[in-house]
N, C-alpha and C positions, 0 to 999 in steps of 0.2 A: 400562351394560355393565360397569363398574365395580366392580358386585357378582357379574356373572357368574366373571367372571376370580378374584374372593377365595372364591369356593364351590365352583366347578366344576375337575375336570381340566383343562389346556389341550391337550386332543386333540383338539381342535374349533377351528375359526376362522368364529363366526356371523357376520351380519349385522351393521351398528350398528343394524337398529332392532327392536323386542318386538312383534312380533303380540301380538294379545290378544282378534283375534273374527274371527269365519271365517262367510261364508255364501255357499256352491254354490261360484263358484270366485272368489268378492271376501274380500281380507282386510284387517282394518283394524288400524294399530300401535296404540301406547300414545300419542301423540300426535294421532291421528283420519285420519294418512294413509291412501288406499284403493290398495290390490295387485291388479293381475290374478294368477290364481294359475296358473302354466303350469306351475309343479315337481312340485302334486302330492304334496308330502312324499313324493318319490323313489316317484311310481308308488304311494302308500298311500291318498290320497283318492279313493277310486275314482270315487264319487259327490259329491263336493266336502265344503264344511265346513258342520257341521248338517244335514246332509239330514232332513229330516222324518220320513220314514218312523224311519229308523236312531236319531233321538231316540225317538223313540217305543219303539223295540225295547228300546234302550238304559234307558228309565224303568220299562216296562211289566217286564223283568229284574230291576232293581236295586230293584224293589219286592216282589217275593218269594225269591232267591233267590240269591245273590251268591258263595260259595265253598259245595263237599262232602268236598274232596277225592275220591282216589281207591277208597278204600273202599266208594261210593256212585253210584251211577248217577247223571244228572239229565237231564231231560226235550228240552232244549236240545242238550244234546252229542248225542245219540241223535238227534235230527231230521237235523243238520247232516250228521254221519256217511252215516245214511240217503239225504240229497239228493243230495250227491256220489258217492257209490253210484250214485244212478240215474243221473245225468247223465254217469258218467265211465267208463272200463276197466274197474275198481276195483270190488274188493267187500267192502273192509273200509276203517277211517281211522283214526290216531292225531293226536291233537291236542297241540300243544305251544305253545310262546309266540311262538317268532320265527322266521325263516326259516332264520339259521344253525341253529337245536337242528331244525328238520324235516328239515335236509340231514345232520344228526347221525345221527338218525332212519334218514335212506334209508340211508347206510354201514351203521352197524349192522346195522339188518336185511338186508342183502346180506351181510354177513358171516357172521349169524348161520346165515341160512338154506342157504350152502353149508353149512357146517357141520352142518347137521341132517341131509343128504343126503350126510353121510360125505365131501364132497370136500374137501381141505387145501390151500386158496386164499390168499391174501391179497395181491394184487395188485389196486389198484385204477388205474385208468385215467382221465384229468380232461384238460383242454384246455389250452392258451396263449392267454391272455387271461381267462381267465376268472375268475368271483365271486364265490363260495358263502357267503362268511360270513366273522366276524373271529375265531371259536372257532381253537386251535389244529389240529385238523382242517382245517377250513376253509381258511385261510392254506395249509393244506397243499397240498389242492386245488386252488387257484387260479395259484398257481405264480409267483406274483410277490415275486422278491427285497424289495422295498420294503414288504411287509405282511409280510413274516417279519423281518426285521430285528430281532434284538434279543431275538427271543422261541425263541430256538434251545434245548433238541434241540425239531425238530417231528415230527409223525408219520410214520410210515418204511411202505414198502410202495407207495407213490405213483409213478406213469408217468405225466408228463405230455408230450401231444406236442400236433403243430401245429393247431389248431381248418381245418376244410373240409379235412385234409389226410389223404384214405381211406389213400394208401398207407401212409402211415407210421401210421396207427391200425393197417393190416393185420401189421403188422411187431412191433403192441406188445398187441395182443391174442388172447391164448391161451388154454390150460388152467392157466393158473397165476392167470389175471383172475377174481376175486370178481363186479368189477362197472364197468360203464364209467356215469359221470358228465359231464351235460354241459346246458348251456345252448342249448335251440335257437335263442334268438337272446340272444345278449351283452349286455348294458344296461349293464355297468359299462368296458365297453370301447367303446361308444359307436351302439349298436342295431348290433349286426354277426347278419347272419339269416344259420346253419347250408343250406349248399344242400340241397335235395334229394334227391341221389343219394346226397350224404354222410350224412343220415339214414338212409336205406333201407341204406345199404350197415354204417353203424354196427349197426344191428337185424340185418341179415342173420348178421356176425361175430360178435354175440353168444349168436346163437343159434345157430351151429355150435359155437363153444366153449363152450359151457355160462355165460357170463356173464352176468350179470342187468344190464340198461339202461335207468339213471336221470335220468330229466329232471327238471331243476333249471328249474322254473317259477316262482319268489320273486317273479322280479318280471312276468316274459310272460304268467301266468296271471289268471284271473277278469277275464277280456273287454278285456284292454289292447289285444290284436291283431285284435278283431271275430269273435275264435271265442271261447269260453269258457274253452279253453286251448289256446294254442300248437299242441300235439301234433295237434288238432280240426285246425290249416292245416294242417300235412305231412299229415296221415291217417296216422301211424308211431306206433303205439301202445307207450310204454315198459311194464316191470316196474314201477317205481315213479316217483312222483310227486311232489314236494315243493312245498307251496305256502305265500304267506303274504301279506304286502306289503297288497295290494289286496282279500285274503279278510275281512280285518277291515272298511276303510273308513276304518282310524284306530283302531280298536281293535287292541293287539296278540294275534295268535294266527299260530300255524305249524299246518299240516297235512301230512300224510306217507300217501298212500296206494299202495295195491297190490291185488294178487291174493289169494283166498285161500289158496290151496298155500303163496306166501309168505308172508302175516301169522300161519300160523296157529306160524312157528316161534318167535317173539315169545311163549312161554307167560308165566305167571302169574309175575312177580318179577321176568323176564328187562329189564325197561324200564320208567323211571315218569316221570313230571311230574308234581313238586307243586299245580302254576296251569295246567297240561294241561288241556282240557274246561271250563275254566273257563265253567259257564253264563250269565253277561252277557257275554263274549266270541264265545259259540257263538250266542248270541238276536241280533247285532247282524250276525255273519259270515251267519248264515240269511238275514236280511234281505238285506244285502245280495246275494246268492247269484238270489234273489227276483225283484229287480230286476236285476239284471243279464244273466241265462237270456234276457230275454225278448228274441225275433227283433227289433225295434223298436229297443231300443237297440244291440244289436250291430250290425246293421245301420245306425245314427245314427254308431257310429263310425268305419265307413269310409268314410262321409260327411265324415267334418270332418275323418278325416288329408285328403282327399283338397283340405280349403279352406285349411286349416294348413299344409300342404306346397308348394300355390301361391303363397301367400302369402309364405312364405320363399325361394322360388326369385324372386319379385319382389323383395325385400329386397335377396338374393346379386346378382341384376342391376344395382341400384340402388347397394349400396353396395360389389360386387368382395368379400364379405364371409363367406363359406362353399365348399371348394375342393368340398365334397360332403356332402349331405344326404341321409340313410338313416330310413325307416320303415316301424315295420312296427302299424298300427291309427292310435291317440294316444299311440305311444313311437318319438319322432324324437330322431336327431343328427344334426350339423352339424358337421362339421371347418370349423376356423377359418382363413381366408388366412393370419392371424396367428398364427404358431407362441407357444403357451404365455402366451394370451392370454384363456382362459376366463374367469380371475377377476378379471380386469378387465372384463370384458363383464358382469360378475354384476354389479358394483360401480356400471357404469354404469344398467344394466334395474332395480337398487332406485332410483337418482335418478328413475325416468323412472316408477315405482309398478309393477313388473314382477317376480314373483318363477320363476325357472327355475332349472336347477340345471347343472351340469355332468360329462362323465366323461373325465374325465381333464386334464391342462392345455390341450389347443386343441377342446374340445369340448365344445358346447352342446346341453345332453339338454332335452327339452322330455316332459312326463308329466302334461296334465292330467286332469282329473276328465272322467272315461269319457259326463258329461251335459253336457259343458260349453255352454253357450250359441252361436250361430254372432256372438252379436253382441259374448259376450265372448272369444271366437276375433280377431276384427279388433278390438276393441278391443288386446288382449294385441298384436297383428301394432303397431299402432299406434304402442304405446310401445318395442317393438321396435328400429323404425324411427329413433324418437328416441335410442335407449340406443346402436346401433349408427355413428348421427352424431358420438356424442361418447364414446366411449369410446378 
């Protein structure tokens, strides 16, 4: 780790030990210890490490076909686009690289397309608690002192108010609102799921006042919650759509879809990405996309929240050790008895060969791979159990 620290920024606080090989949800370090893999790389392994298919996608790409830029169509961005199309609201898709630049994406085009329709907006509208990204924008959005810090002036025009709290959304959105932004269910504040009436009633307000409303899907999308996306459990269908995380598999790409009335204000010059549509990106996101549509696994995942989640509710009995446990598919959290004691629980779960990740300081996020095994479910509960004795 040694060398990490002489190369790298220290904006990061890893692990002490190096992965170096990943299959389905078992990782193995540089040493030959084995990991149950419960983190997911934050909700990106959809399908765990190596899946076969997505090697295959992955080779069967990077043997014909590799960058075009934009100038250039390529066969891969075109299917991808196309799928999502049929599968979603959506009748158009921009492709970027990460889930901040697709929530870049969704602002923009909310801004742009008032604009096109003559109306002089710039009010955007975003939650308390929430996660979008580390771009300046972003930080903007999310409205957390602690991620702006340091990085002042940030972007202006920003109403953030209390997440499930209609009234006071009613109080902050008008004719002056471009576009309301928002996570149906929170993942970096610890799975907090948006109620129901407060979606419906967020769609109602925004379409009395002319707003366009943005679901920030990064991480709740491509079958973490056992619908395809998020929006599929409420049935509240947004204007636009931002996805990433989990569309790859482990490959980076962001997506940003909509309507056509609204993509078509996006003309020619008005937005680009250099590594946008990148075709082994879009061949490996298809794939995955493939397998994860299908009724069989989505419905396998609300099979194993529902073994995962008993499982931890035996643990919290057992060890007094979680005050509450929230999920919504295979994206769970757990608040800790012990205030501000996550990363020491991480610290303990790597002794014990257990990798999860956490949100916030007394909360334990759990995101594994959307196929994971029921045997390495109770395995992962297993060492849990051990990590949660001695931590």
């Amino acid at each position: 780790m040694s060398e990490y620290k002489e190369g790298m920024f220290p904006n990061y606080s890893p692990a002490n030990f190096i992965p170096i090989r990943g299959l389905g949800s078992r990782v193995w370090d540089v040493n030959g210890k084995e990991y149950i893999d419960l983190g997911g790389g934050i909700a990106v392994n959809s399908l765990g490490h190596a899946h076969p298919e997505l090697v295959e996608a992955l080779h069967e790409q990077s043997s014909l076909l590799w960058h075009t830029s934009n100038y250039l169509v390529n066969k891969p961005t075109i299917e991808l686009a196309n799928t999502l199309v049929e599968l979603t609201f959506a009748d158009n898709a921009f492709f970027s690289n990460s889930g901040s630049e697709a929530n870049e994406v969704a602002v923009k085009l909310a801004r742009k397309y008032q604009h096109s329709i003559g109306e002089k907006r710039n009010k955007i509208v975003s939650f308390t608690n929430s996660f979008h990204g580390r771009s300046l924008l972003n930080i903007a959005l999310g409205g957390s002192n602690k991620h702006r810090e340091g990085f002042s002036p940030i972007p202006e025009g920003i109403v953030c108010v209390e997440f499930n709290n209609l009234e006071e959304a009613k109080n902050s959105i008008d004719k002056e609102t471009t576009a309301v932004i928002i996570e149906p269910i929170q993942g970096e504040s610890g799975i907090k799921l948006a109620d129901q009436e407060f979606l419906k009633g967020l769609k109602e307000l925004c379409n009395q006042q002319g707003a366009l409303l943005i679901f920030d899907e990064i991480q709740s999308g491509v079958g973490r919650t056992g619908h395809l996306f998020a929006y599929m459990k409420y049935g509240i269908e947004p204007d636009i759509l931002s996805s990433a995380k989990g569309l790859g598999g482990g490959i980076p790409i962001g997506a940003t879809i909509t309507k056509a009335h609204i993509a078509k204000c996006l003309e020619p010059g008005s937005h680009g990405s250099t590594f946008g549509g990148n075709p082994i990106a879009c061949a490996v996101a298809q794939r995955v996309i493939n397998l994860i549509r299908q009724p069989s696994l989505l419905a396998g995942v609300l099979e194993k929240e529902e073994i995962l989640v008993q499982g931890l509710e035996n643990l919290s009995n057992k060890h007094n050790c979680f005050t509450n446990i929230r999920s919504a598919g295979l994206w769970i959290g757990c608040d800790l008895t012990r205030i501000d004691s996550a990363n020491n629980l991480l610290d303990a779960c790597y002794q014990e060969g257990l990798i999860a990740v956490t949100a916030g300081p007394s909360t334990l996020r759990l995101a594994p791979a959307l196929n994971i095994s029921t045997s390495d479910i109770h395995e992962g509960l297993s060492r849990l159990d051990k990590a949660l004795s001695n931590y």
